[in-house]
C-alpha positions as CSV (number, residue, x, y, z in Angstrom):
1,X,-53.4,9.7,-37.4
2,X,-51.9,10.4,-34.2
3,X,-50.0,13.6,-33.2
4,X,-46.4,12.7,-31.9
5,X,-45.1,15.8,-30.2
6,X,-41.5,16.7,-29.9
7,X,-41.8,16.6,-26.6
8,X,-44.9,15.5,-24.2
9,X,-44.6,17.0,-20.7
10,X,-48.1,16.0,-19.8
11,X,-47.6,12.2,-20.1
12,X,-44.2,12.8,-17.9
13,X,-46.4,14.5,-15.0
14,X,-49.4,11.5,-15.4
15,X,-46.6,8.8,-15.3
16,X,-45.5,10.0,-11.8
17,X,-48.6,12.5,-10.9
18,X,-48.8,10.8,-7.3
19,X,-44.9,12.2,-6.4
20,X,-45.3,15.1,-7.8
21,X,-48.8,16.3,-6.1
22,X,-47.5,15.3,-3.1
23,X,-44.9,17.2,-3.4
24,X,-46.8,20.3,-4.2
25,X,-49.0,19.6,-1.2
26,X,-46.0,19.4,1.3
27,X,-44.8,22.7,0.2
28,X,-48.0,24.4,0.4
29,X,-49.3,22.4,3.4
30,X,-46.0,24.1,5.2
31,X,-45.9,27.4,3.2
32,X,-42.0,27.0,3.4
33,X,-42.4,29.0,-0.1
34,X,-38.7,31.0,0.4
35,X,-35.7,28.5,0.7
36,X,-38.0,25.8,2.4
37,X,-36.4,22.9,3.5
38,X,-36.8,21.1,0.1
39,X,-34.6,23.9,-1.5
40,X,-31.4,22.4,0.6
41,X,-32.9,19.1,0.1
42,X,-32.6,19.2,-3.5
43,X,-29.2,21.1,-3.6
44,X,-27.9,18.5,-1.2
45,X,-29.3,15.4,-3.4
46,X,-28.2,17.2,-6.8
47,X,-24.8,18.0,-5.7
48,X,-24.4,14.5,-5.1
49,X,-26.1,13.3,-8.0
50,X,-23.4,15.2,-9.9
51,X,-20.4,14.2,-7.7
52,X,-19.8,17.8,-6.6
53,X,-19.0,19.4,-3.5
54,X,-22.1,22.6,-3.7
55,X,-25.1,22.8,-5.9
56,X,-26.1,26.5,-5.0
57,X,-30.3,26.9,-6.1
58,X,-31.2,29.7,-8.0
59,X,-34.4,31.2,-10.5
60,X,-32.9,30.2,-13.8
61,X,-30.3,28.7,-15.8
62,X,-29.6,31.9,-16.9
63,X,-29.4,33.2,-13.9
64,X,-27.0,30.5,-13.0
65,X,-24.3,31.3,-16.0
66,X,-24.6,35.1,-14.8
67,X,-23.9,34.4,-11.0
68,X,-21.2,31.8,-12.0
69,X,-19.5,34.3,-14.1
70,X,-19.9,37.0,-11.0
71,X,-18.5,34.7,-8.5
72,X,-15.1,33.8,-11.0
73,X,-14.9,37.7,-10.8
74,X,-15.7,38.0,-15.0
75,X,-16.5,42.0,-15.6
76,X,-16.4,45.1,-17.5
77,X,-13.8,45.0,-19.7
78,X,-13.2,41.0,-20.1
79,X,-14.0,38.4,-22.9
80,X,-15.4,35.5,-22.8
81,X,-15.5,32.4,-25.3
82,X,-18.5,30.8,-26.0
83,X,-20.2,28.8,-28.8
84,X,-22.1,30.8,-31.3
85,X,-24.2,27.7,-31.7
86,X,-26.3,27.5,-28.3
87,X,-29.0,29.1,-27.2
88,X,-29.0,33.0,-26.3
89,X,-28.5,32.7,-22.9
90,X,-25.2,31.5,-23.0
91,X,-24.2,34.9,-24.1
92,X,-26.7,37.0,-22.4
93,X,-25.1,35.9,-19.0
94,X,-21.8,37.2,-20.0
95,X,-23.5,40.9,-21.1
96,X,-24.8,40.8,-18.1
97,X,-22.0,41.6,-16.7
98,X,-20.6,43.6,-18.3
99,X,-18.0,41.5,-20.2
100,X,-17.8,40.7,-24.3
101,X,-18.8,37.4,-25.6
102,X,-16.4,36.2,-27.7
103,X,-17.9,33.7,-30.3
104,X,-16.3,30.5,-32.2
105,X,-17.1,28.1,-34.2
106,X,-18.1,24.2,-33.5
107,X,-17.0,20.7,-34.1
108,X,-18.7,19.9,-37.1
109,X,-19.5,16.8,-35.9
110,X,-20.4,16.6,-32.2
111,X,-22.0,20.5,-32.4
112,X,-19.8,21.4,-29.3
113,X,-17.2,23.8,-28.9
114,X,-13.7,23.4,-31.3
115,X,-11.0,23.7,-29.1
116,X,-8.5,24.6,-31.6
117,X,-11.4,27.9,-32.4
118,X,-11.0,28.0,-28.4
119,X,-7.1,28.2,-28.3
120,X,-6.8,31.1,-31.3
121,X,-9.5,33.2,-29.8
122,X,-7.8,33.8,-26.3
123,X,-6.3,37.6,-26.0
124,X,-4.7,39.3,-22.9
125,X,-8.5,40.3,-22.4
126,X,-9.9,36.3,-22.0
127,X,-10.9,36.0,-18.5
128,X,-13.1,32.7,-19.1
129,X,-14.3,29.9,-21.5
130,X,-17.9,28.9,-21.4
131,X,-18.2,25.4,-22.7
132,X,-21.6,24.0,-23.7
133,X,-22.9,20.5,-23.6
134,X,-25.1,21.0,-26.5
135,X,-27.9,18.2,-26.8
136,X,-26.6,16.4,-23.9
137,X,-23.2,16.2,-25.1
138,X,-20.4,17.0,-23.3
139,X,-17.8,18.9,-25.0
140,X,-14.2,18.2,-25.1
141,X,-13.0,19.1,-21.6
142,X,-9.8,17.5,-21.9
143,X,-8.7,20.0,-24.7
144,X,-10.6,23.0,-23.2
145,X,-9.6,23.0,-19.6
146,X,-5.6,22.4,-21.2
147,X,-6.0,26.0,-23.0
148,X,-7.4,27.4,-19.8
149,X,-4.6,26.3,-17.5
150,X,-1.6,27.9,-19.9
151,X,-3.6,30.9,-19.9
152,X,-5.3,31.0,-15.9
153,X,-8.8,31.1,-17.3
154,X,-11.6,29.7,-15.5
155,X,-14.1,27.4,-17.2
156,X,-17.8,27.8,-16.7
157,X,-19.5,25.0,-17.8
158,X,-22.9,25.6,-19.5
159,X,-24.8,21.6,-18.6
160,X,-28.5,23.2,-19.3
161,X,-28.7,20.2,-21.6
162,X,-26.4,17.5,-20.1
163,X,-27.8,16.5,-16.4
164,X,-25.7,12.9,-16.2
165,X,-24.0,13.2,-19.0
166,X,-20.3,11.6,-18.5
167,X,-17.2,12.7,-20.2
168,X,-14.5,10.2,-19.7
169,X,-16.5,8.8,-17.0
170,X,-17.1,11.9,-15.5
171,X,-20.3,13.3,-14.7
172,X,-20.6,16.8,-16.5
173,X,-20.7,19.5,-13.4
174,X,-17.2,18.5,-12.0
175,X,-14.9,19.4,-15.4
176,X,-14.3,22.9,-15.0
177,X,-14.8,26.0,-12.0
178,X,-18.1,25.9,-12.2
179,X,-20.9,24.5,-13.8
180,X,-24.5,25.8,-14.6
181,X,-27.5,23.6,-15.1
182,X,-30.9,24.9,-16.4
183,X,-34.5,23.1,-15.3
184,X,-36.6,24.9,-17.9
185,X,-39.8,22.6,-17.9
186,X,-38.6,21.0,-21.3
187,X,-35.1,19.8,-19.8
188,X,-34.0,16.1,-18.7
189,X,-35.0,17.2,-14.9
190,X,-37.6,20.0,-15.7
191,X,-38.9,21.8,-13.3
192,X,-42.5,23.3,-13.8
193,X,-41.5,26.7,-14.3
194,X,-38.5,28.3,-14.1
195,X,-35.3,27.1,-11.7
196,X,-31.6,26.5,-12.3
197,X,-28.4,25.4,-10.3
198,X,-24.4,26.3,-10.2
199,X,-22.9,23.9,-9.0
200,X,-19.0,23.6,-8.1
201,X,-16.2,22.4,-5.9
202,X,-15.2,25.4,-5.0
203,X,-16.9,26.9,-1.5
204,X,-15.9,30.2,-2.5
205,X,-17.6,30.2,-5.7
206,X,-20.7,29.0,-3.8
207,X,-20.6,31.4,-1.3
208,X,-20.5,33.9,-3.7
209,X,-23.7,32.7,-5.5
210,X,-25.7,32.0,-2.3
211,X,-25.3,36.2,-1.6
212,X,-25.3,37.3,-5.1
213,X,-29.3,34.8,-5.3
214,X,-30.3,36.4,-2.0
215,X,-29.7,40.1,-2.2
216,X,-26.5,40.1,-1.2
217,X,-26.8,38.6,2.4
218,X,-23.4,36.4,3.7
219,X,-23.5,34.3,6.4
220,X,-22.7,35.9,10.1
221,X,-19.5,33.5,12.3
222,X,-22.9,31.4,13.6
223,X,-23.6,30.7,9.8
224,X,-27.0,32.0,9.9
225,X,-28.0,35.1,7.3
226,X,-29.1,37.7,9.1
227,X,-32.2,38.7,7.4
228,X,-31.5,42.8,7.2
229,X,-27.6,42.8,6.4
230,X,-26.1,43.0,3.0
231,X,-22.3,42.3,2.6
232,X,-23.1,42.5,-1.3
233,X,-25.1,43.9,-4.1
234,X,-27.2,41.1,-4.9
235,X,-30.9,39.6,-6.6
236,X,-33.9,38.1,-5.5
237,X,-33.6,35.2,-7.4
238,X,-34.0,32.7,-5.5
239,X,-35.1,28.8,-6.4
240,X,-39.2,28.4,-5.7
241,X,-39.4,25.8,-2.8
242,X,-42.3,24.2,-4.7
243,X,-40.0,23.8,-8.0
244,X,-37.2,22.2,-5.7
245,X,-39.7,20.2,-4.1
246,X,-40.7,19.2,-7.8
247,X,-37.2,18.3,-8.8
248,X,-37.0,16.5,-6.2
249,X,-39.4,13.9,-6.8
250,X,-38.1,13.9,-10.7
251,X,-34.4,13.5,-9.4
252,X,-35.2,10.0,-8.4
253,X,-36.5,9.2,-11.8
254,X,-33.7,10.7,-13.8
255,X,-31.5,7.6,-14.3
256,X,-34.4,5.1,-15.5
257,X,-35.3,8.2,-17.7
258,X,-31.8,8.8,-19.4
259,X,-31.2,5.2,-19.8
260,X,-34.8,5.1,-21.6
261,X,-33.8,8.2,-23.7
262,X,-29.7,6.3,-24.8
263,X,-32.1,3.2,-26.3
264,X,-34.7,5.7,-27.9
265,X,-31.4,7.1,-29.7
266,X,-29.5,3.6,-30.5
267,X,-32.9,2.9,-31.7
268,X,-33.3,5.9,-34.0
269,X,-29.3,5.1,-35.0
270,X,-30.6,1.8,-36.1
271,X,-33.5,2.5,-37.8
272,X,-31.9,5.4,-39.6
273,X,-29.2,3.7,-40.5
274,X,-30.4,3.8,-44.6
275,X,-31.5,7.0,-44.5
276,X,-30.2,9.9,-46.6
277,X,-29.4,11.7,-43.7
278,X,-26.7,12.7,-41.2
279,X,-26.8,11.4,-38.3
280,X,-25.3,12.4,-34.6
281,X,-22.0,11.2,-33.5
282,X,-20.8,10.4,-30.2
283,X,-17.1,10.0,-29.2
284,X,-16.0,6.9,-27.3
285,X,-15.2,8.8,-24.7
286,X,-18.9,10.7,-23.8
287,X,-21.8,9.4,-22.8
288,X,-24.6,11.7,-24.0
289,X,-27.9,12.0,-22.1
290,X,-29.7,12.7,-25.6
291,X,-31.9,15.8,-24.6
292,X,-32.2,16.2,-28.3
293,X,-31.6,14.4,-31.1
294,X,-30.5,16.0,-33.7
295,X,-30.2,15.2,-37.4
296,X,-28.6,17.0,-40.7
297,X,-30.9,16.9,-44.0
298,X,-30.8,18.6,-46.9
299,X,-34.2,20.7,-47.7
300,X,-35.0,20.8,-44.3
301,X,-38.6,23.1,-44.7
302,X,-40.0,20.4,-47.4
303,X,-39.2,17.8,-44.7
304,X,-40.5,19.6,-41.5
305,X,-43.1,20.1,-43.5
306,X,-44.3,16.5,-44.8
307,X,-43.5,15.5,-41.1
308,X,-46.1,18.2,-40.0
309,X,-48.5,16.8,-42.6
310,X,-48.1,13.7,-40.8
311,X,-48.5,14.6,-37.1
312,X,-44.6,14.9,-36.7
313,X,-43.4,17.8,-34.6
314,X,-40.0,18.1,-35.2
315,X,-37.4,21.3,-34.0
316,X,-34.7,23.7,-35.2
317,X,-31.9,24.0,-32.4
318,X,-31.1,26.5,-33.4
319,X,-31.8,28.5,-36.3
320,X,-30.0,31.8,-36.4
321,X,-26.4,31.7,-34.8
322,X,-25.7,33.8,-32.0
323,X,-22.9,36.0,-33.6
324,X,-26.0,36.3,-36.6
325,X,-28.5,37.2,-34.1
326,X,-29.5,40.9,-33.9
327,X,-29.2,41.5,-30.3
328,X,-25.5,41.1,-30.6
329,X,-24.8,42.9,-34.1
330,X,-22.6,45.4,-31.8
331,X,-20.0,42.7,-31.8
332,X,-19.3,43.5,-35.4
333,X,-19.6,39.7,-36.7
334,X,-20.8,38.8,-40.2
335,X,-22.1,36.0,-42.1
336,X,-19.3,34.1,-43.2
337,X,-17.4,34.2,-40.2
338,X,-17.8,31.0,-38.1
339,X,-18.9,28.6,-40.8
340,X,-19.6,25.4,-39.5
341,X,-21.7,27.1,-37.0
342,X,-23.9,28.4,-40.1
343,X,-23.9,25.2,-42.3
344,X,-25.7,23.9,-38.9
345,X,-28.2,26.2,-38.7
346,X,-29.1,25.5,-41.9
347,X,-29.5,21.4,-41.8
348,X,-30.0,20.9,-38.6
349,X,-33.5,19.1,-37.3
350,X,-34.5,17.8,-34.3
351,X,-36.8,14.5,-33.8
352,X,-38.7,13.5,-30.9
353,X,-37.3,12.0,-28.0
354,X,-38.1,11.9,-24.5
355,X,-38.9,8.3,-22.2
356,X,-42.6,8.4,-22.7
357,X,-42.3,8.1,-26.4
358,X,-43.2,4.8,-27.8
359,X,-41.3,2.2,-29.6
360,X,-43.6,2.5,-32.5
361,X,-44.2,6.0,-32.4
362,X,-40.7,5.9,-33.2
363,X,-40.6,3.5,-35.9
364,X,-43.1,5.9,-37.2
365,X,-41.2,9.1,-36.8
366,X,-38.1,7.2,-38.5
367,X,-40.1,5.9,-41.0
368,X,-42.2,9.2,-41.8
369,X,-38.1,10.9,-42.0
370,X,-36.7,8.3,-44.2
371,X,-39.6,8.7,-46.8
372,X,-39.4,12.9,-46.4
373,X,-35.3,12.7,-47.4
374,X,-35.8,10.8,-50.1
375,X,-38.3,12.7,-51.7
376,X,-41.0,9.8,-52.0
């Protein structure tokens, strides 16, 4: 029996090993390490990959949602609505600085964001919404971005998941202020450690997070940084030239890569078809990048763990809600509250799925599920 992981980053790295260790060796070969050349590089090539104006480099997604938040001026004493069902970060960046996230429930049926949740949750205290692409896909901007014009909020979209995903033929990225993308290793366009991106129309709001990644430093009237002068409080957290170097090479891979991942999930749509299980929906108008697929079953720990039994990793995303979770218990929410947020967390699983995955490890997988949910 052979071991199908959810997700195989080794057979990623050998499919392309040549572009990738060359790129390593450039960077080291030059020991540009600090916001080397292929640090604009990449901004310059990501930007454009998303149809944007900036793509600012920084040390995290995370650190991407809190200097996007910075740069809209979000602070103490201002909410923020956000998904309860996402991962942490999402709501660490807005404690962070200082402001309250405000949680709210989901679509049931795409996992995103409800807008009508969106639309009663605003108070004279809402400085911004925080829309996230969950699983690749996009949420519904049309709706959200309505609500934040009759109120003058600024939207912050969260793509950690979503790099090319297309709402209304729009790549994610462009839909709101500001968008934040995260290049954990495990992402569509994973770096190999840590790195992130805002990225943004708006020069201001890149400004902003080109000081507030570099300790504070602005350009002078010649555009250069002087190296000593701070016009801000900032960070050190800058993007690794040998991680943009990295993305960099993957960049050029991402489209054959997303189109392999949309057959691997009209595949599993197909072959799941009979199952006893729910399956994701996507609305006409998205076009998800499927960074996870995600299914609904009922007696989810006797099925994870039949799969197990059979060499079947499979994932929760996620299991405890954010407005559950203990870190933010001071925000006074209690089971009950945003419940189809909770009935999630409790069905949810998430199957294999990433280009290098076979066709008949995935006739397996489906296979192995339908068998599981059935009881047999």
């Amino acid at each position: 029996m052979s071991k199908i992981p959810l997700i195989d980053l080794k057979a990623q790295y050998l499919s392309i090993q040549p572009e990738i260790d060359a790129a390593i060796r450039r960077v080291i070969e030059t020991t540009a390490f600090i916001n080397g050349p292929d640090v604009a590089a990449f901004e310059q090539e990501f930007a454009q990959f998303c149809g944007a104006e900036h793509a600012v480099g920084v040390a995290s997604g995370t650190v991407a949602l809190q200097f996007a938040l910075q740069a809209c001026g979000v602070g103490a004493g201002d909410e923020v609505i956000v998904p309860a069902h996402t991962f942490c970060a999402t709501a660490e960046a807005v404690v962070h600085v200082r402001a309250r996230p405000v949680f709210v429930d989901i679509d049931p049926h795409t996992y995103t964001i409800a807008p009508d949740a969106v639309a009663r949750a605003v108070t004279p205290r809402t400085k911004a919404i925080v829309p996230v692409h969950l699983y690749g896909m996009p949420a519904d901007m049309d709706a959200i971005n309505a609500i934040a014009r009759q109120h003058g909020l600024f939207v912050i979209e969260d793509a950690a998941q979503a790099h090319g995903a297309l709402y209304k033929g729009r790549p994610v990225g462009t839909l709101g202020h500001a968008a934040c993308f995260s290049f954990y290793p495990g992402k569509n366009l994973g770096a190999y450690g840590d790195a992130g991106a805002v990225v943004t129309n708006d020069a201001d709001i890149a400004r902003q997070v080109r000081a507030l990644r570099d300790h504070g430093r602005m350009p002078g009237p010649d555009g250069k940084r002087p190296k000593y002068a701070h016009a801000i409080v900032g960070y050190g957290e800058r993007m690794d030239t040998i991680q943009a170097a990295i993305l960099r090479a993957k960049l050029r891979h991402l489209p054959e890569w997303t189109a392999r991942r949309q057959d691997m999930a009209q595949r599993y749509l197909a072959l799941l078809a009979d199952a006893p299980v729910e399956l994701p929906f996507t609305p006409d108008d998205r076009q998800s990048v499927w960074h996870l697929f995600v299914v609904r079953v009922q007696q989810r720990a006797e099925i994870q763990a039949r799969l197990s039994a059979q060499g079947i990793e499979t994932g929760i995303h996620y299991p405890i809600p954010l407005h559950l979770q203990k870190s933010f218990a001071f925000l006074g929410y209690r089971p009950g509250d945003l419940p189809h947020t909770e009935a999630a967390a409790q069905h949810i699983l998430s199957l294999p799925i990433y280009p290098e995955l076979g066709e008949e490890q995935q006739a397996q997988v489906a296979q192995a599920l339908r068998q599981a949910a059935r009881g047999v």
